[in-house]
N, C-alpha and C positions, 0 to 999 in steps of 0.2 A: 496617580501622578498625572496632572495637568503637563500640558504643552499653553511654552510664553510664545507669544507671538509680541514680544517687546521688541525682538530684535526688527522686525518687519511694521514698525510705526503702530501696533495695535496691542495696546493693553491691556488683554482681556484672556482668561485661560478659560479650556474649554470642561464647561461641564460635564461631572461625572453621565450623566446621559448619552452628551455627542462624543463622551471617549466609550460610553458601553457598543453606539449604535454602531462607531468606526472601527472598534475593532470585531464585531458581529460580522459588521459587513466585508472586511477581511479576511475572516474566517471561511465565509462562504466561498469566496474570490479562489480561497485555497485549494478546498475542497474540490470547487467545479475546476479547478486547474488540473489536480490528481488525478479526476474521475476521466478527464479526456486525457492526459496521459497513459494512465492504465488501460484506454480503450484505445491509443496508436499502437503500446505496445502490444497488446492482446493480435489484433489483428497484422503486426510485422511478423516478418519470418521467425526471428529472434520469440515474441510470443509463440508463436506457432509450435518453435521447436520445444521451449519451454515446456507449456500444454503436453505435449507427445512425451517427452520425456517423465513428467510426474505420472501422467497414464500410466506408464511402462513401469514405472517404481513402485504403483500400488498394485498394479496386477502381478506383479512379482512379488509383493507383500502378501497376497491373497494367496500367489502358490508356495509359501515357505514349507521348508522342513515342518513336518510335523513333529518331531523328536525320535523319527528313523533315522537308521544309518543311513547315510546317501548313497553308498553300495552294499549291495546286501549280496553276501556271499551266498552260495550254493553249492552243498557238499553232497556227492551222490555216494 
């Protein structure tokens, strides 16, 4: 879908090319946007706490129950 530029005195829609190259280059514009957000948040407290917290939920993943009781009684 072309863009008119009628309404701005110019006649002319933009070729399927300058709509591929414009929205490429958009795309990228995105991305490097995300990438330096996800690197504020990574290095804020909020990331920081983030981080520490998934550590903590796989190393607790790692010490699960094995399919013991979790008290194990002792009858003398």
């Amino acid at each position: 879908m072309g863009l008119c530029f009628g309404c701005f005195g110019v006649d002319k829609r933009m070729s399927k090319e300058e709509e591929r190259l414009a929205s490429e280059e958009a795309r990228a514009k995105a991305a490097e946007a995300a990438q330096k957000r996800q690197e504020q948040f990574e290095n804020s407290a909020a990331g920081r706490a983030a981080r520490a917290q998934q550590q903590a939920m796989a190393k607790q993943s790692a010490n699960t129950n094995k399919g013991e009781p979790v008290l194990k009684w002792q009858m003398s």
